[in-house]
C-alpha positions in Angstrom: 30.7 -27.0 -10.1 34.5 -27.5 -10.1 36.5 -26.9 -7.1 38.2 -23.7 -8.2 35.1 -22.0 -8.6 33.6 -20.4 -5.5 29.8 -21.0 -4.7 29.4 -17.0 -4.1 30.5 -16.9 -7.9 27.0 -18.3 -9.4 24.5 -16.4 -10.5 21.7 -15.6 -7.4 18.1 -15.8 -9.1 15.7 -15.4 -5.7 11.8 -16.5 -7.0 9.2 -14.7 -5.2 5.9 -15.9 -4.4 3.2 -15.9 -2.3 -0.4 -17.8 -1.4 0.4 -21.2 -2.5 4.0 -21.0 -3.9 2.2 -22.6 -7.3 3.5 -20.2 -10.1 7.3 -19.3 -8.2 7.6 -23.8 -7.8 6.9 -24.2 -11.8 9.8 -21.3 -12.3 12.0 -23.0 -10.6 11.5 -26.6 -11.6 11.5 -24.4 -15.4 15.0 -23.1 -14.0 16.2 -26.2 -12.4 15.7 -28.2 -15.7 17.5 -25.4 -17.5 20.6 -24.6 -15.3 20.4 -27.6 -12.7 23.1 -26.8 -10.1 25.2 -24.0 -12.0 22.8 -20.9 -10.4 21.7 -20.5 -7.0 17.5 -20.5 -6.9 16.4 -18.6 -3.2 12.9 -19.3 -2.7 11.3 -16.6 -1.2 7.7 -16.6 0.5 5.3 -13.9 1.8 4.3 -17.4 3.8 5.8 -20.8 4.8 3.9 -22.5 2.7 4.9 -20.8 -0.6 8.2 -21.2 0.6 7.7 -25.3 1.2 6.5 -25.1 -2.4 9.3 -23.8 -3.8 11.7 -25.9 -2.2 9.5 -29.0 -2.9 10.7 -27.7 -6.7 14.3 -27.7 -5.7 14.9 -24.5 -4.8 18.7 -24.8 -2.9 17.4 -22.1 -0.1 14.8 -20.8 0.8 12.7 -18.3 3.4 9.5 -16.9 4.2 8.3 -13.4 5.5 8.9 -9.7 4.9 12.2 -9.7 6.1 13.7 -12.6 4.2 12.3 -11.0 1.3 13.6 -7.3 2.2 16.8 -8.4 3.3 17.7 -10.9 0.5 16.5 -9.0 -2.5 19.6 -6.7 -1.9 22.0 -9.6 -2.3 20.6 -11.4 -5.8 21.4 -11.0 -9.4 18.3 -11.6 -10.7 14.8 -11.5 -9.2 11.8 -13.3 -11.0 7.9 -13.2 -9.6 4.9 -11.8 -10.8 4.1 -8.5 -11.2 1.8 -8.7 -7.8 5.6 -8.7 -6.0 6.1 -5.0 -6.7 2.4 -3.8 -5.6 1.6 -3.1 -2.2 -0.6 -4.7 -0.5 -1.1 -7.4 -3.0 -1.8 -11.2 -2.7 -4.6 -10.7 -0.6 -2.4 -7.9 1.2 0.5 -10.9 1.7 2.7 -8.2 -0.1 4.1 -5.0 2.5 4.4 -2.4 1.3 8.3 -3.0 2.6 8.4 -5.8 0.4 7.3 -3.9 -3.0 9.4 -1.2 -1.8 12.5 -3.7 -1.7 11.7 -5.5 -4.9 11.2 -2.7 -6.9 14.5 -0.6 -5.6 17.0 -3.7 -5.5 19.6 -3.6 -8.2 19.1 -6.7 -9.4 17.5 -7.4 -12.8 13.8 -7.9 -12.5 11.8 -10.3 -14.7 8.0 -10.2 -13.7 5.8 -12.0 -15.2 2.5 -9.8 -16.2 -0.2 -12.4 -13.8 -1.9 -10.2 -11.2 -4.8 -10.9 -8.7 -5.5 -7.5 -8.0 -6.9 -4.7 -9.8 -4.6 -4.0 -12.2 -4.9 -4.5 -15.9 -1.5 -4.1 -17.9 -2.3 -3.0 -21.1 -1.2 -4.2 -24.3 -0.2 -7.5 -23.5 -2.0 -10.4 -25.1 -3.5 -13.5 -22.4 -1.0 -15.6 -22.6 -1.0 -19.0 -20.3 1.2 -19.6 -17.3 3.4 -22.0 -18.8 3.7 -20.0 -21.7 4.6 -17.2 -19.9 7.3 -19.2 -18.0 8.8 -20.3 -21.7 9.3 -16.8 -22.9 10.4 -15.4 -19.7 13.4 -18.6 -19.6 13.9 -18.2 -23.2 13.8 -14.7 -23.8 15.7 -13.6 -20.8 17.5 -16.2 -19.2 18.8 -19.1 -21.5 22.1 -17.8 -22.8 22.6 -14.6 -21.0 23.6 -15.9 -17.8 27.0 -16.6 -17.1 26.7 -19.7 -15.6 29.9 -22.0 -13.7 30.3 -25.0 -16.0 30.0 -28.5 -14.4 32.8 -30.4 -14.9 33.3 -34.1 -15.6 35.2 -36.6 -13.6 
């Protein structure tokens, strides 16, 4: 980033996950390839060790717990987990119901990716494999829509 440019002026994409931190760390090393150090990736765990996960992929914050979660998906642009994030009681009950109620009424833009663990079917959509779904949701939704800070070159 150049030195005009403020870090509070990147684009804020906070990656939920929970459990393991498996499916949020190949998001952001997706997102990391993609954008490298023009957005701001918050790693945010229902646990410390989905958090370590996610920073282990680069992630340039990160926190763990119902409040980190509550609290700092008021303040992002963009949100991305999987559909579990907005269901109470989900990942083996490692989702509050605070934190589906604060995912699902932040302003930012959502993009959840249709994996659950629970017992919810969403209808209509075709199997698709996680990396797959990573691709679309990067291509589709991401890659040339966000306004990122351009790097400059010395």
């Amino acid at each position: 980033m150049n030195t005009t440019e403020k870090k509070s002026d990147l684009v804020r994409i906070c990656v939920i996950d929970g459990q393991g931190g498996g499916i949020g760390s190949a998001v952001i090393k997706k997102l990391k390839g993609l954008f490298g150090e023009t957005v701001e990736i918050i790693a945010l765990g229902t646990n410390a060790i989905a958090t370590a996960q996610m920073l282990k992929a680069k992630a340039n914050r990160g926190a763990s717990g119902e409040n980190a979660i509550v609290q700092t998906s008021k303040q992002v642009n963009i949100i991305i987990g999987t559909v579990s994030i907005i269901l109470a009681h989900s990942m083996m009950g490692e989702v509050t119901p605070k934190i589906a109620e604060a995912v699902a009424g932040s302003p930012a833009k959502k993009l959840l990716i249709p994996l659950t663990q629970e017992n919810v079917e969403i209808v209509g959509l075709p199997s698709t494999p996680l990396p797959h779904l990573i691709d679309a949701l990067i291509e589709e939704h991401l890659k040339g829509k966000i306004p990122c800070v351009k790097p400059t070159r010395t």
